[in-house]
PAVEXZA-184191 format. One record per residue: x, y, z of N, C-alpha, C, O in turn; residue in one letter. Coordinates in steps of 0.02 Angstrom, whole numbers. Last residue first. Layout:
// PAVEXZA-184191
<atom n_X="X" n_Y="Y" n_Z="Z" ca_X="X" ca_Y="Y" ca_Z="Z" c_X="X" c_Y="Y" c_Z="Z" o_X="X" o_Y="Y" o_Z="Z" r="A"/>
...
***
This chain:
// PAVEXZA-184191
<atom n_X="-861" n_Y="-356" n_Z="-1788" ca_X="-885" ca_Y="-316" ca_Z="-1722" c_X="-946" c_Y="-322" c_Z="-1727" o_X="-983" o_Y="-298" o_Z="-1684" r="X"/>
<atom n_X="-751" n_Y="-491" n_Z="-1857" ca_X="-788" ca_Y="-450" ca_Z="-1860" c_X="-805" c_Y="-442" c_Z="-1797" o_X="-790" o_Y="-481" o_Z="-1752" r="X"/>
<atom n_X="-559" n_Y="-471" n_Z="-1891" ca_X="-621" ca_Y="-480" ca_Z="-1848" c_X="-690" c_Y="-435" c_Z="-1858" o_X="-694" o_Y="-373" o_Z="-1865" r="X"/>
<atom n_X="-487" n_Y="-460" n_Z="-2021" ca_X="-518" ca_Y="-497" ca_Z="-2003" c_X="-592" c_Y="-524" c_Z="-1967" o_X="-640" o_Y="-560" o_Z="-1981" r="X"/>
<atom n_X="-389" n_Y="-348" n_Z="-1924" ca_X="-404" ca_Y="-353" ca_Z="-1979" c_X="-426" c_Y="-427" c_Z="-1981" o_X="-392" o_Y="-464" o_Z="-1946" r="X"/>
<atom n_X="-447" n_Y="-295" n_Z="-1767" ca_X="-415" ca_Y="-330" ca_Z="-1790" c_X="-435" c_Y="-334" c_Z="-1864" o_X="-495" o_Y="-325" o_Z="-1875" r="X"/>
<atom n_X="-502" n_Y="-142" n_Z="-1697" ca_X="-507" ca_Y="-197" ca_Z="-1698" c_X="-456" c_Y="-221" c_Z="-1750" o_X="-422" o_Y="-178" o_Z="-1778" r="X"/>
<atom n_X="-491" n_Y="6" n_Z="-1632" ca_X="-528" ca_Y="-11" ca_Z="-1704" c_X="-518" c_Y="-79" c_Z="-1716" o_X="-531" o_Y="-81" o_Z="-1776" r="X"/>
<atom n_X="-544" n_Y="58" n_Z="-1493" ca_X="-510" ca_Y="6" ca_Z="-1516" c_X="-547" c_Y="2" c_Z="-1584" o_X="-608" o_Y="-3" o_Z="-1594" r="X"/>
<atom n_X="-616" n_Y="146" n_Z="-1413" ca_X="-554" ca_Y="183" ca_Z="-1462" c_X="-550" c_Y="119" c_Z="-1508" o_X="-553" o_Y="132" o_Z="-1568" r="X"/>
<atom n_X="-678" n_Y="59" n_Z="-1305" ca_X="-708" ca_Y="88" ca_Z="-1337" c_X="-657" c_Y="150" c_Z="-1397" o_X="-689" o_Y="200" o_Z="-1413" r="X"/>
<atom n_X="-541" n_Y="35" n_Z="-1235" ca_X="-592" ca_Y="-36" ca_Z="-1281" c_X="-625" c_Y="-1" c_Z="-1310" o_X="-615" o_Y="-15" o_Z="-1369" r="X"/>
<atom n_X="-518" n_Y="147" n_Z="-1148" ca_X="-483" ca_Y="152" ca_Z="-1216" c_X="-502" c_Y="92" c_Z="-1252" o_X="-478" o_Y="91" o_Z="-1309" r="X"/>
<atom n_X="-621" n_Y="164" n_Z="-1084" ca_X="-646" ca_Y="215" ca_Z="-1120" c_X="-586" c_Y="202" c_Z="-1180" o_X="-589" o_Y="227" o_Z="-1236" r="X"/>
<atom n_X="-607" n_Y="37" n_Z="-1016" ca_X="-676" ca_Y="45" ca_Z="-1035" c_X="-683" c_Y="97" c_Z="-1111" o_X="-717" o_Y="90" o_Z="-1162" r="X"/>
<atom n_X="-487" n_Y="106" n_Z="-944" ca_X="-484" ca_Y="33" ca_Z="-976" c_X="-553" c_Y="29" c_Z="-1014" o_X="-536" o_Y="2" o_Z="-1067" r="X"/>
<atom n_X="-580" n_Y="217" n_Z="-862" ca_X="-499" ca_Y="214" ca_Z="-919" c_X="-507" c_Y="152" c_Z="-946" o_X="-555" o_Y="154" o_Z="-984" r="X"/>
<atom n_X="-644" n_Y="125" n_Z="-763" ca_X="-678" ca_Y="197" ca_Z="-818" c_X="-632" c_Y="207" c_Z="-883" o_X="-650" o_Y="204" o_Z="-942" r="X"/>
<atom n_X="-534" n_Y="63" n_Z="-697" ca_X="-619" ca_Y="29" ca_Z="-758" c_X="-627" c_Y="77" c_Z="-810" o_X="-622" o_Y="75" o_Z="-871" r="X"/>
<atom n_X="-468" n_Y="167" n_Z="-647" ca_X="-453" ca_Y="126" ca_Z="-678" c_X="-489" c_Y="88" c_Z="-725" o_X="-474" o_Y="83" o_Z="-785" r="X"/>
<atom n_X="-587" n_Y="240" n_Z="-544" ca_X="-544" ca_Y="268" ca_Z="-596" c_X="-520" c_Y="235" c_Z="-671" o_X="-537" o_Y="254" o_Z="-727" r="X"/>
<atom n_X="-595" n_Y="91" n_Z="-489" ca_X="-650" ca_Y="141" ca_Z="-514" c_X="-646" c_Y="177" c_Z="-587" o_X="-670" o_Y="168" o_Z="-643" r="X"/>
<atom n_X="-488" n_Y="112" n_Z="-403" ca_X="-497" ca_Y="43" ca_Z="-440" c_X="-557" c_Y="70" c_Z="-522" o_X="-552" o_Y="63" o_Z="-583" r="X"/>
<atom n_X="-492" n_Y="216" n_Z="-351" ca_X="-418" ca_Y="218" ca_Z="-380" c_X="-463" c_Y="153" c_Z="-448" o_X="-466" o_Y="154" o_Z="-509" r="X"/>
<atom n_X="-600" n_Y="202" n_Z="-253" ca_X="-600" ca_Y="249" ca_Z="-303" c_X="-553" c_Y="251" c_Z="-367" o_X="-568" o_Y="279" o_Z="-420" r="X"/>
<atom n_X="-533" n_Y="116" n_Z="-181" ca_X="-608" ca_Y="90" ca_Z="-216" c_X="-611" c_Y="149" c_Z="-271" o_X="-624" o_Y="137" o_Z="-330" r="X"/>
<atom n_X="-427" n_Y="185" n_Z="-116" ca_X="-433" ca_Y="115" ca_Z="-154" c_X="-472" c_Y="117" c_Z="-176" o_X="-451" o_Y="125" o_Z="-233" r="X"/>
<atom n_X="-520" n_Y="264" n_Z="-34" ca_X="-484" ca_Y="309" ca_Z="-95" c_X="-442" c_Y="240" c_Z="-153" o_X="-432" o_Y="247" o_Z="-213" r="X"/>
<atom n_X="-595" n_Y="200" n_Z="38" ca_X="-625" ca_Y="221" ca_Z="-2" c_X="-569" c_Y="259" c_Z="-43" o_X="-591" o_Y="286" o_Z="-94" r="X"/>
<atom n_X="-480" n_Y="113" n_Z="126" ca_X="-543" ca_Y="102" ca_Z="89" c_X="-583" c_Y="109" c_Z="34" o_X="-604" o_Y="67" o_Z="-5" r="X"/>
<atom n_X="-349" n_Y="216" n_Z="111" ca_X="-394" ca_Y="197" ca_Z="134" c_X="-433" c_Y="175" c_Z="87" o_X="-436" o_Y="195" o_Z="29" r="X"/>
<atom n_X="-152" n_Y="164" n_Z="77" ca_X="-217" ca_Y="200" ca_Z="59" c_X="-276" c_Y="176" c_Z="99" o_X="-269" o_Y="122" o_Z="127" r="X"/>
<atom n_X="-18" n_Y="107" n_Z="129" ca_X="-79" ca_Y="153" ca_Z="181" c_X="-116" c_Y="195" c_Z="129" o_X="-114" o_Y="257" o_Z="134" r="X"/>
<atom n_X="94" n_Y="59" n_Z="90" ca_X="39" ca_Y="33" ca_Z="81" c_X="-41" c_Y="85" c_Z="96" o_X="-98" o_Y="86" o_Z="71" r="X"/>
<atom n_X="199" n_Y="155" n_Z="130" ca_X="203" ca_Y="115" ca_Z="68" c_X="135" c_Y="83" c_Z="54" o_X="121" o_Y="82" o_Z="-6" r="X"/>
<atom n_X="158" n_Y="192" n_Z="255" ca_X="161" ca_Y="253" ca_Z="197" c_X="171" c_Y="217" c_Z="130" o_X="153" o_Y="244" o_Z="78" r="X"/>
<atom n_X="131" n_Y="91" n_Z="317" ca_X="86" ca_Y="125" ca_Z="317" c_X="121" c_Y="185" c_Z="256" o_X="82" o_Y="213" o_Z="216" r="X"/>
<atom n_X="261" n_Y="33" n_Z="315" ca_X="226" ca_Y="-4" ca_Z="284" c_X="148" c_Y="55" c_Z="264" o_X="121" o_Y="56" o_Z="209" r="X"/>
<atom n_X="326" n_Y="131" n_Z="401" ca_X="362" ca_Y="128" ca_Z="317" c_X="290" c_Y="106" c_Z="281" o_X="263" o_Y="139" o_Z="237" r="X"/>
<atom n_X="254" n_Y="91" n_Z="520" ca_X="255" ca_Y="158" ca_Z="471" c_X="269" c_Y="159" c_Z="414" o_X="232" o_Y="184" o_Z="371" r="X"/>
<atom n_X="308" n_Y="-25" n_Z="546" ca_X="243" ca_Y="-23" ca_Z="531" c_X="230" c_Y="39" c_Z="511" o_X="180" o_Y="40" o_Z="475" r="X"/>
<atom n_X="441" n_Y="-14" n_Z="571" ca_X="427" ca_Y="-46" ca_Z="512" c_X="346" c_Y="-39" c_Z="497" o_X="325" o_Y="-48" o_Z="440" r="X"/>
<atom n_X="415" n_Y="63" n_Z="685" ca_X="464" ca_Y="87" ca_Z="631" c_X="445" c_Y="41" c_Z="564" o_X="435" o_Y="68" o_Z="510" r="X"/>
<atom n_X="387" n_Y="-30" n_Z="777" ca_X="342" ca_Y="38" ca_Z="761" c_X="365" c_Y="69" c_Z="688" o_X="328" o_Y="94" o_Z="646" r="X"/>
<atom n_X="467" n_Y="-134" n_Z="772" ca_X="412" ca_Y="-136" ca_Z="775" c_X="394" c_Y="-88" c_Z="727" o_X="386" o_Y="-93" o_Z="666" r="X"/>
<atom n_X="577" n_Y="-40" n_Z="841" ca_X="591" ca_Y="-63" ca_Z="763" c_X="530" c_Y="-108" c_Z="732" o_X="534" o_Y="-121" o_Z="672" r="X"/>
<atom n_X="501" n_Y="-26" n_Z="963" ca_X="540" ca_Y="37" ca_Z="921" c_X="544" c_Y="5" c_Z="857" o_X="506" o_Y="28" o_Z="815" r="X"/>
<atom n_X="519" n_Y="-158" n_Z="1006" ca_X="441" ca_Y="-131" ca_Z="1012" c_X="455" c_Y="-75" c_Z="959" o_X="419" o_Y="-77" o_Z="909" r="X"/>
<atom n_X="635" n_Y="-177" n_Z="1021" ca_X="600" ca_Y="-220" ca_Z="992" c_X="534" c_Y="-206" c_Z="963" o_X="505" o_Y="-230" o_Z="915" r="X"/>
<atom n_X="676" n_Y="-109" n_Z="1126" ca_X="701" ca_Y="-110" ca_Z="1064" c_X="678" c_Y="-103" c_Z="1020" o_X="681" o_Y="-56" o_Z="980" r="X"/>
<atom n_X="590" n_Y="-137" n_Z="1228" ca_X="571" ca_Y="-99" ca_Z="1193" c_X="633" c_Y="-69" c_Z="1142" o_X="633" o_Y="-10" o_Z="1122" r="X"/>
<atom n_X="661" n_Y="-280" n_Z="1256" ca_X="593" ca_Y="-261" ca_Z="1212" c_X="564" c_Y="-212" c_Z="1198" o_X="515" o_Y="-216" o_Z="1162" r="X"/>
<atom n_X="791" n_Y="-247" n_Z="1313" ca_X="767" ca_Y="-284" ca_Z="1231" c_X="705" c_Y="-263" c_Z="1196" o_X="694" o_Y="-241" o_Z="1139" r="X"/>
<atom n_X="735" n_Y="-175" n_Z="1416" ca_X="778" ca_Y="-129" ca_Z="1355" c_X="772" c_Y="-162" c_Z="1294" o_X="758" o_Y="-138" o_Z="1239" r="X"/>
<atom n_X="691" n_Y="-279" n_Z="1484" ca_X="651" ca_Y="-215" ca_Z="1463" c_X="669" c_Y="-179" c_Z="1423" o_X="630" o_Y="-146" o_Z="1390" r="X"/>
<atom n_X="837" n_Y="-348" n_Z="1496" ca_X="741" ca_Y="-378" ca_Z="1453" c_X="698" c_Y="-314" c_Z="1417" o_X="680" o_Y="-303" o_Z="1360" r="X"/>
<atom n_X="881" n_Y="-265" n_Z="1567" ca_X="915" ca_Y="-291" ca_Z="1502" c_X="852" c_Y="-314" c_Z="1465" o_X="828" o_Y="-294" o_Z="1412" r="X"/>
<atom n_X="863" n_Y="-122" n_Z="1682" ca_X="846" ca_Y="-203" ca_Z="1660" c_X="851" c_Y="-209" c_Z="1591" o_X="827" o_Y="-166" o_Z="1554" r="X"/>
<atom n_X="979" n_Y="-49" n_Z="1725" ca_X="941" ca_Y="-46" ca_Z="1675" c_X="915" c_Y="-107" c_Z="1685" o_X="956" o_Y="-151" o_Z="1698" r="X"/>
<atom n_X="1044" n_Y="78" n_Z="1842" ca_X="1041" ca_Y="17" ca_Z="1853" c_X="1000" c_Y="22" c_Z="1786" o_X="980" o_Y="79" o_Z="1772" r="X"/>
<atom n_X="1162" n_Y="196" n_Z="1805" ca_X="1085" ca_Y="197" ca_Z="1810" c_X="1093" c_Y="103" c_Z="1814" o_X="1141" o_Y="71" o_Z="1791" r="X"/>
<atom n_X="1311" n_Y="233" n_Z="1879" ca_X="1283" ca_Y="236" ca_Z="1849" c_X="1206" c_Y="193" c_Z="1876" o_X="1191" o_Y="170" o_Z="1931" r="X"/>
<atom n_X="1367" n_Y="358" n_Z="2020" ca_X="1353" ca_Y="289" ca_Z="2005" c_X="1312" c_Y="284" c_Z="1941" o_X="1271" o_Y="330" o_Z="1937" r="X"/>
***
């Protein structure tokens, strides 16, 4: 005889599966922490900071 299934319960953990599944992708596409964000941002200043300070400026402008 085959397995009796409830149909609901199977929807939702369908449902629950492609859930989980999209919240991984998202975690490997998005999933930096806290502090390695803050550091990234950091990084970034320091660079942007260090190439304004290269800048020989505009003909015209005075510094």
């Amino acid at each position: 005889m085959a397995e009796i299934i409830n149909l609901r319960r199977a929807r939702k953990a369908k449902a629950r599966a492609a859930a989980q599944a999209e919240a991984d992708a998202n975690r490997r596409q998005f999933g930096r922490g806290k502090a390695e964000r803050e550091r990234m941002e950091a990084e970034a200043a320091i660079a942007a900071r260090r190439l304004d300070g290269h800048r020989l400026g505009e003909p015209g402008e005075e510094t």
